[in-house]
C-alpha positions as CSV (number, residue, x, y, z in Angstrom):
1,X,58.8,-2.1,-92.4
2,X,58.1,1.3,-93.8
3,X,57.0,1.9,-97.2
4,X,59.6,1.9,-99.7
5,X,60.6,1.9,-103.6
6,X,62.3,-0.8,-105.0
7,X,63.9,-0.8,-108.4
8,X,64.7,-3.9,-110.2
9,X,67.3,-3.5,-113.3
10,X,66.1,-7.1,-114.6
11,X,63.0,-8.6,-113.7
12,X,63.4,-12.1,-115.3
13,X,63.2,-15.4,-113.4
14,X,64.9,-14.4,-110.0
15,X,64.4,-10.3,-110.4
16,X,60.2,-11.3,-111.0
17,X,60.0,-14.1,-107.9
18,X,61.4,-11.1,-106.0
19,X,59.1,-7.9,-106.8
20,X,56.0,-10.6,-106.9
21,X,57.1,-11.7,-103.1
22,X,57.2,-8.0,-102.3
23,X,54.1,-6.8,-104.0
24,X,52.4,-9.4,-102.2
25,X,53.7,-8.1,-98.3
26,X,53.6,-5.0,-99.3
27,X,51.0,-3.7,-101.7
28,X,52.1,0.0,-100.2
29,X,55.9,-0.2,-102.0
30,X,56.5,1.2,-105.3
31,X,58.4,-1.2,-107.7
32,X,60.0,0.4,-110.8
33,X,62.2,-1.9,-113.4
34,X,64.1,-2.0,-116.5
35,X,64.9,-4.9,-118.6
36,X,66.5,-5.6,-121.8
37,X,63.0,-6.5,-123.0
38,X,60.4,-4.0,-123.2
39,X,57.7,-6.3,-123.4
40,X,58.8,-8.1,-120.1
41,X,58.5,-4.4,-118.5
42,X,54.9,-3.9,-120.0
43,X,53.8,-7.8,-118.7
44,X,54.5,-6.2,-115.1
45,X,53.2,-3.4,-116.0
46,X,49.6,-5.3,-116.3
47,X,50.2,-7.8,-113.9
48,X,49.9,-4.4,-111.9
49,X,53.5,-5.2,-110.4
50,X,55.5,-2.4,-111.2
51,X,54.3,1.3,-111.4
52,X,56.2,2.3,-114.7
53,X,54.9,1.3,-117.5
54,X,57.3,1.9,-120.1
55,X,61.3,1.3,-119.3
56,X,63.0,3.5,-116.9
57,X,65.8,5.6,-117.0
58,X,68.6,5.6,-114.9
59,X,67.7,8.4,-113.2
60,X,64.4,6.7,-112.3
61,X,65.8,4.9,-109.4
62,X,67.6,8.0,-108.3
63,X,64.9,7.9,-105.0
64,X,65.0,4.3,-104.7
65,X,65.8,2.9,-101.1
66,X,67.0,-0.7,-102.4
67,X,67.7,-1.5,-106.1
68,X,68.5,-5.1,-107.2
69,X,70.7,-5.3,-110.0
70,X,69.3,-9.2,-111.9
71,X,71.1,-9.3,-114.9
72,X,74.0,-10.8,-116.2
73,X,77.3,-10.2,-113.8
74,X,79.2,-8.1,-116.7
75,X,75.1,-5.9,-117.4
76,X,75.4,-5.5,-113.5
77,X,78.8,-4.0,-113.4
78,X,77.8,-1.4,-116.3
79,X,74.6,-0.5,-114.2
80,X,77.1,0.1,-111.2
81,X,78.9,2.9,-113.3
82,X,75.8,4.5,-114.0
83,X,74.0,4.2,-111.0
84,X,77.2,5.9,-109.0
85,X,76.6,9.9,-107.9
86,X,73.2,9.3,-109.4
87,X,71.2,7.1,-106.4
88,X,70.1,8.7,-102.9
89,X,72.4,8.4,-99.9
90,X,70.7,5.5,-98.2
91,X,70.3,3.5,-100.5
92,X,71.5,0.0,-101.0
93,X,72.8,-1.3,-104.4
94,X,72.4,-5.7,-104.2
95,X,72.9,-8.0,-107.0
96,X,71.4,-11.7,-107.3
97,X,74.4,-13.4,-109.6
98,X,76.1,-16.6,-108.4
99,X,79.8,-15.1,-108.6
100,X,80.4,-12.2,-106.4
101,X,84.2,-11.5,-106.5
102,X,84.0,-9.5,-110.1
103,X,81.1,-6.8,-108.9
104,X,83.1,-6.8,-105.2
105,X,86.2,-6.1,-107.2
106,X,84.2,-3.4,-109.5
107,X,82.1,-1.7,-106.0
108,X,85.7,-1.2,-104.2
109,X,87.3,0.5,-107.7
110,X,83.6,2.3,-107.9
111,X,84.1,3.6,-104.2
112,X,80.6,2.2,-103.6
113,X,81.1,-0.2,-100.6
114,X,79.2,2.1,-98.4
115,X,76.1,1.5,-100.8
116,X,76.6,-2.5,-102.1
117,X,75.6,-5.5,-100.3
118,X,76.2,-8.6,-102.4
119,X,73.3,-11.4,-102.5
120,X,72.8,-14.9,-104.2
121,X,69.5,-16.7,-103.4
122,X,70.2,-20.3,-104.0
123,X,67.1,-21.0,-105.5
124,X,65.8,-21.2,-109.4
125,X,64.1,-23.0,-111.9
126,X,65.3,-24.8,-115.4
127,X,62.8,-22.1,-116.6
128,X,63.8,-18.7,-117.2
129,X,61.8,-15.3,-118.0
130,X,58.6,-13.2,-115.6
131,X,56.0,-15.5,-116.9
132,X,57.8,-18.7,-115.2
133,X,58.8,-16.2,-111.8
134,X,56.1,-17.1,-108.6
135,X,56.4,-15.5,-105.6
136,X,57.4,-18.2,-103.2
137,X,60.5,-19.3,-105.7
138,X,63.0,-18.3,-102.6
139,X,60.5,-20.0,-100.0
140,X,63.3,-21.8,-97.6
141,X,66.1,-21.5,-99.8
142,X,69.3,-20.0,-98.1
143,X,69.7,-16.4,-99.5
144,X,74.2,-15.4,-99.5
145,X,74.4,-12.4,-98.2
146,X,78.1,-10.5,-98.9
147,X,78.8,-7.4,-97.1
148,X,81.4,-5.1,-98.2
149,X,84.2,-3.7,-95.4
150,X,82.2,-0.2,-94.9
151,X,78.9,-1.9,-95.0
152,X,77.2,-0.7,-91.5
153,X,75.4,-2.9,-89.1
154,X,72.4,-1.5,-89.5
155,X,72.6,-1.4,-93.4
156,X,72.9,-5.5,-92.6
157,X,70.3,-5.8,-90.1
158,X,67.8,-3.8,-92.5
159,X,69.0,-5.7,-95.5
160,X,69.1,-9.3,-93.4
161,X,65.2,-8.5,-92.6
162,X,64.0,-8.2,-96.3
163,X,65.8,-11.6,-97.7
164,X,64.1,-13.4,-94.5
165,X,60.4,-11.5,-95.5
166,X,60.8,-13.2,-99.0
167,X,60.8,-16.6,-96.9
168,X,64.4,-17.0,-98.0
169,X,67.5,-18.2,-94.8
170,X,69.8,-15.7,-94.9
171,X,73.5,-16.3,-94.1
172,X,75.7,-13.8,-94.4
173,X,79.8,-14.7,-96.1
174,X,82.8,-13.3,-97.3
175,X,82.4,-12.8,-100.8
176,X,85.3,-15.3,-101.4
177,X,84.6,-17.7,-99.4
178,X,81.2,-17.7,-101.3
179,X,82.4,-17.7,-104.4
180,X,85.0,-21.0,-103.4
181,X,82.2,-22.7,-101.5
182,X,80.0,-22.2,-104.9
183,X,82.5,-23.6,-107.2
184,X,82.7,-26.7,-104.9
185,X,78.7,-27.4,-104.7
186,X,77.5,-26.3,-107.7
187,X,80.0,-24.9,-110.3
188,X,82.5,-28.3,-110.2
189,X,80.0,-30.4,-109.9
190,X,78.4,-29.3,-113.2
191,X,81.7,-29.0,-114.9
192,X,82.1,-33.1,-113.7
193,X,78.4,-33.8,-115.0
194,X,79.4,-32.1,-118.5
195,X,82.8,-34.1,-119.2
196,X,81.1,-37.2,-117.8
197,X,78.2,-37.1,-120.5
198,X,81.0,-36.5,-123.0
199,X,83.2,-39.2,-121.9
200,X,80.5,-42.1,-122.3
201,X,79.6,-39.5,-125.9
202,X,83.2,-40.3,-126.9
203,X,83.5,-43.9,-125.8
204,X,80.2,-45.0,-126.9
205,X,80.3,-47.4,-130.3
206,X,78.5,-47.6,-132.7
207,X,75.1,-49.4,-131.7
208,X,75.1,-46.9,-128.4
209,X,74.9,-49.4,-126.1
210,X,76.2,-47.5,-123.3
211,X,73.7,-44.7,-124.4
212,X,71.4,-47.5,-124.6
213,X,71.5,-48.9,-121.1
214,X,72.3,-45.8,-119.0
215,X,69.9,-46.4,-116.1
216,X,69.4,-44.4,-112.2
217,X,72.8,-43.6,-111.2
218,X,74.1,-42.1,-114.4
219,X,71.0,-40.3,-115.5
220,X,71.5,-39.0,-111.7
221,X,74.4,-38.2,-111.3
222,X,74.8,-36.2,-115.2
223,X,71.1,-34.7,-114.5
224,X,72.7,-31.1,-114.1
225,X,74.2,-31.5,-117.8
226,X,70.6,-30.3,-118.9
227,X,71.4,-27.0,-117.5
228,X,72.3,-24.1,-119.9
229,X,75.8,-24.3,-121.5
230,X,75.9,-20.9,-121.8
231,X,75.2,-19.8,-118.4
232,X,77.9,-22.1,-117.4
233,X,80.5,-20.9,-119.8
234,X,79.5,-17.4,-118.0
235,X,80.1,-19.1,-114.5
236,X,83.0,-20.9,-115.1
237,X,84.6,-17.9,-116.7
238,X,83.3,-15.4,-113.9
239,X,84.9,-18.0,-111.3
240,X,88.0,-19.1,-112.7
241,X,90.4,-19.6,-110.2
242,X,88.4,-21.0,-106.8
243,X,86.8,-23.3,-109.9
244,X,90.7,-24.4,-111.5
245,X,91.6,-24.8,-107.6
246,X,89.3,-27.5,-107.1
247,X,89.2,-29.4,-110.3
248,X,93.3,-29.5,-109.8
249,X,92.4,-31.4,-106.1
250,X,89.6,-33.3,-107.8
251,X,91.9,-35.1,-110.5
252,X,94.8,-35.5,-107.5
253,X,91.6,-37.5,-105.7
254,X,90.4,-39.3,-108.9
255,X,94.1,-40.6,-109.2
256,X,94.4,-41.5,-105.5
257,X,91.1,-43.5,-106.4
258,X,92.8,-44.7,-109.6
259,X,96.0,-45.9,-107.7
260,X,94.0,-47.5,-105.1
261,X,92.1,-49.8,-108.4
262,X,95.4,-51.2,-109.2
263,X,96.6,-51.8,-106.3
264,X,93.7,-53.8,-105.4
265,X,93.8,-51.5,-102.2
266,X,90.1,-52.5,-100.8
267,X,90.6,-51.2,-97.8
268,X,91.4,-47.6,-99.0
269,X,88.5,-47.8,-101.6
270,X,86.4,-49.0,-98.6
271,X,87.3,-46.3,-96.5
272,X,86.8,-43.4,-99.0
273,X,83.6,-44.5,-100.4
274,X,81.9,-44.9,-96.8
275,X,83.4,-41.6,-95.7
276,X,81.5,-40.5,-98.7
277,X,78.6,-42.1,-98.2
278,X,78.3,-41.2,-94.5
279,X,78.6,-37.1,-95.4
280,X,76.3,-37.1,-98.6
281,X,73.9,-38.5,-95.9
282,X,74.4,-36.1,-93.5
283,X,73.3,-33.3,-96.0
284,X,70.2,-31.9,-95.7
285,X,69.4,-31.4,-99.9
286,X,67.1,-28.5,-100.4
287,X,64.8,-28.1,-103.4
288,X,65.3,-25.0,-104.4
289,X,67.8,-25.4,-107.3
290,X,68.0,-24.8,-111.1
291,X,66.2,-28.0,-111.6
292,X,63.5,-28.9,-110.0
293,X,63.9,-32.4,-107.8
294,X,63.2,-36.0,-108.8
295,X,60.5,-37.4,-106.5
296,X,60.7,-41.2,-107.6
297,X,61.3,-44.6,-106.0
298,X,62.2,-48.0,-107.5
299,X,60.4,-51.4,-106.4
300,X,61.0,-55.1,-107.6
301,X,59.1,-56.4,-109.7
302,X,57.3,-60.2,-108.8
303,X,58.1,-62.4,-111.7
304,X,54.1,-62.6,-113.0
305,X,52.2,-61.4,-115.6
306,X,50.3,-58.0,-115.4
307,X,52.3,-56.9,-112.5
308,X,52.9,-53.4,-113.8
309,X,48.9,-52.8,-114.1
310,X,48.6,-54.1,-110.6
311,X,50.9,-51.4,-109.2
312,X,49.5,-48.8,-110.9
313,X,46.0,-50.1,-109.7
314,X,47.3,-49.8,-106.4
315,X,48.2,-46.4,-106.6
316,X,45.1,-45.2,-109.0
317,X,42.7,-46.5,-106.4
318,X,44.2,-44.2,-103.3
319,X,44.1,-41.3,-105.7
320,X,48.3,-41.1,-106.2
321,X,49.2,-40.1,-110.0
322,X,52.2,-41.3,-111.7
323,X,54.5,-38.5,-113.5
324,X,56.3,-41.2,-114.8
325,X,56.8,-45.0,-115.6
326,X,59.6,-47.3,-116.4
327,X,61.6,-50.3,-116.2
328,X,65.2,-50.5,-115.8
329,X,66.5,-52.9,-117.9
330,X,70.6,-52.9,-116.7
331,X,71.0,-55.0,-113.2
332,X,71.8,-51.6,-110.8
333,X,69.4,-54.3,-108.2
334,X,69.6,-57.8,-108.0
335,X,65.8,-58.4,-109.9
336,X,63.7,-56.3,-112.5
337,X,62.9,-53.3,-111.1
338,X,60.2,-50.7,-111.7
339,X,60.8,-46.8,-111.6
340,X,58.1,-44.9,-110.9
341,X,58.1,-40.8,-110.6
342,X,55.6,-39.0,-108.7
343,X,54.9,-35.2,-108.7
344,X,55.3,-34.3,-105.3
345,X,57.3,-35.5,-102.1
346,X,53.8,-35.6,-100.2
347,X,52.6,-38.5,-103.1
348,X,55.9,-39.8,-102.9
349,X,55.9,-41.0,-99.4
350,X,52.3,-42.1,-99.6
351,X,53.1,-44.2,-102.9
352,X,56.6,-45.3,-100.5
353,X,54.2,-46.6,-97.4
354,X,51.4,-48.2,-99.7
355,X,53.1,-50.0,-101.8
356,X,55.2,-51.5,-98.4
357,X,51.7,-52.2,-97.5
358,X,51.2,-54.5,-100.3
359,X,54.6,-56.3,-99.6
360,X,56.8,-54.4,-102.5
361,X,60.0,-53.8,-101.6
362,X,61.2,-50.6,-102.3
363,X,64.4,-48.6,-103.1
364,X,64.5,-44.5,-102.8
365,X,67.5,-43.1,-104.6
């Protein structure tokens, strides 16, 4: 690709992985950014990855070929307004936010189509800020790509090329149908996580036993709740109506499942749950989320004394470290079971095969 300048209006988390990943292919390009934080623009300034080293103006970017707008959906839409009649004609206006319909909405009323092409890399970190971006964050994660109606092959082609150099999987969507298939995958299930954790909050009594003995499936299942409550009230807010749309058919399927419990309908709670089962196994889970994946397993434990030490042993001796250790104490598995976290998939399935090897048996979740 030929050289070209890049500005970045945000370079936190998402907005740094980017310019690093660039900098790196192409030490030629000229990377300019603003930020709400002039420190964060003098960190890249001394990292040596952006050539400004104070904050830019807007009319900085005024040459730019590409300029990724990385903050906050509402920030982005008030960059639009200034960035219109002052950028070259050429050059392409992207955002990285996780609800596109609001800056679609805003690029149409702005007259901009000709110059927008909408993005969302699926990938991120429960970390936040340059210091925690790295430039293979997007390594293998699908990158959303939105065209507008007046955005021209070429324009796509050209744009379709840089998400792939970042190691990213492009795929390229209607901005609503993005935004709908967003709410179902991530934005519902988050809002589900959230009431859950308050439900067993609210029904708890006063010893916490049910705080007490949550074990694998709930910690599982409400692990997203860790995720920032603000950044979801943004979301939720940003994606109101594809979001409402499938909470309303979530409850109408909750109370199917509720009608089939009293009627003692096995067959229909049967059906639904392998139907389930059967397409959460057909999905091929990626890594690349806001929190970083679990890599742990779950073994029985033999009824004898020092068993713990022996596993450990086990592992210590081929070199395989343990993140983390623990028993769980409610009977998800018919015995006592052991939990055990490792730091990597790779140490994961060697911990898996060696301790098979020594006649464990062994449960991955």
């Amino acid at each position: 690709m030929a050289p070209k300048k890049i500005g970045f209006l945000g370079l936190g988390l998402i907005g740094g992985s980017i310019a690093r990943r660039l900098k790196k292919l192409h030490s030629d390009w000229t990377l300019i950014a603003s930020s709400g934080h002039a420190e964060t623009i003098a960190e890249a300034y001394h990292m040596g990855l952006i050539a400004n080293a104070s904050m830019c103006d807007v009319t900085d970017f005024a040459d730019c070929d590409y300029i990724f707008l990385c903050m906050p959906v509402q920030k982005n839409i008030e960059y639009l307004r200034f960035l219109r009649g002052n950028i070259k004609k050429g050059c392409i206006i992207t955002d990285v936010g996780s609800v596109k319909s609001d800056i679609h909405r805003e690029v149409a009323a702005l007259g901009m189509e000709h110059q927008f092409i909408g993005g969302h890399p699926m990938a991120g970190s429960e970390k936040t800020g340059l210091s925690s971006s790295r430039d293979s964050l997007l390594e293998n994660a699908y990158y959303i790509i939105t065209p507008t109606p007046r955005t021209t092959p070429e324009a796509l082609a050209d744009f379709t090329e840089l998400t792939e150099s970042l190691g990213a999987i492009p795929m390229v969507l209607d901005y609503e149908l993005h935004d709908y298939a967003t709410a179902a995958i991530s934005h519902l299930p988050h809002v589900i996580a959230y009431n859950l954790v308050n439900l067993v909050r609210a029904c708890d009594d006063s010893d916490e036993t049910m705080k007490t003995i949550a074990a694998g499936g709930f910690k599982d299942i409400t692990r997203i709740a860790s995720s920032s409550p603000v950044m979801w009230e943004n979301i939720c807010l940003s994606n109101k109506k594809p979001l409402v749309r499938l909470i309303d058919t979530f409850i109408r399927m909750l109370s199917q499942t509720r009608e089939d419990i009293l009627a003692e309908n096995g067959t229909a709670l049967t059906d639904s749950f392998s139907a389930a089962r059967d397409y959460r196994d057909s999905i091929n889970i990626r890594g690349n989320g806001v929190l970083k994946p679990v890599y742990e397993l779950y073994l029985d434990l033999l009824d004898e004394a020092g068993q713990i030490a022996t596993v450990a042993t086990i592992l210590a001796s081929n070199r395989l470290s343990i993140k983390n250790i623990g028993i769980i104490h409610n009977r998800e598995f018919e015995g006592g079971v052991l939990r055990l976290e490792m730091y990597d998939r790779d140490s994961l399935d060697a911990a898996v095969a060696l301790l098979q090897r020594h006649h464990y048996t062994i449960y991955e979740r």
